[in-house]
C-alpha positions in Angstrom: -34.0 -14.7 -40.5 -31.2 -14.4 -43.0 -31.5 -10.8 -44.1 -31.0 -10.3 -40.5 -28.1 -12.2 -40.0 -27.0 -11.0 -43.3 -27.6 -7.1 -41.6 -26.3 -8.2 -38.2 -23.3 -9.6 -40.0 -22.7 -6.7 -41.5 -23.0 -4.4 -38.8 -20.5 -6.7 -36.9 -18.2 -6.3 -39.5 -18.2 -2.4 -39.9 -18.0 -1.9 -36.0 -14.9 -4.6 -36.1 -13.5 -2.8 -39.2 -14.2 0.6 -37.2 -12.2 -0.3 -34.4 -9.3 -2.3 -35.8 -8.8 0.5 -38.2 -8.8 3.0 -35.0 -6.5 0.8 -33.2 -3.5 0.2 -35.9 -4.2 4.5 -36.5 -3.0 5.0 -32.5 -0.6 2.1 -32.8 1.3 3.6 -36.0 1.1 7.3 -34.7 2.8 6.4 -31.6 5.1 4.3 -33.2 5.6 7.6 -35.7 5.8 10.1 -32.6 8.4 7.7 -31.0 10.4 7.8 -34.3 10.4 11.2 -35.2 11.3 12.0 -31.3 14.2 9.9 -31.4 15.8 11.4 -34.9 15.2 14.5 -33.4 17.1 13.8 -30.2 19.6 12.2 -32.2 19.8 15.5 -34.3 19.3 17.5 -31.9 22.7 15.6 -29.7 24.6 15.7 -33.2 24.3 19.3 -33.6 25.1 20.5 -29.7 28.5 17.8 -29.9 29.3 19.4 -33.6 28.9 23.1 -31.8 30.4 22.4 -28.7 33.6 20.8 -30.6 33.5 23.8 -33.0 33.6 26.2 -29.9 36.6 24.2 -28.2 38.3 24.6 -31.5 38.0 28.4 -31.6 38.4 28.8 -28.3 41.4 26.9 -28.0 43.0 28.7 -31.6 42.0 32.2 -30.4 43.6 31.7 -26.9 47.4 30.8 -28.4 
């Protein structure tokens, strides 16, 4: 009866591993996905305001 606790123990164990392992994998990549997204947007809003005021500035200097 031991060795097969000892084995069912065990078994328990890996499957619990398995799946907590899986779970903090899907936790951290969305938590990654969410990151990277945001720096991007954040970039991504940077660059169009730094364009934007760089256009307005030739514009306005070529129209005098």
């Amino acid at each position: 009866m031991q060795l097969v606790m000892q084995l069912v123990m065990q078994l328990v164990m890996q499957l619990v591993m398995q799946l907590v392992m899986q779970l903090v994998m899907q936790l951290v990549m969305q938590l990654v996905m969410q990151l990277v997204m945001q720096l991007v947007m954040q970039l991504v809003m940077q660059l169009v305001m730094q364009l934007v005021t760089q256009l307005g500035n030739t514009a306005a200097s070529g129209s005098d």
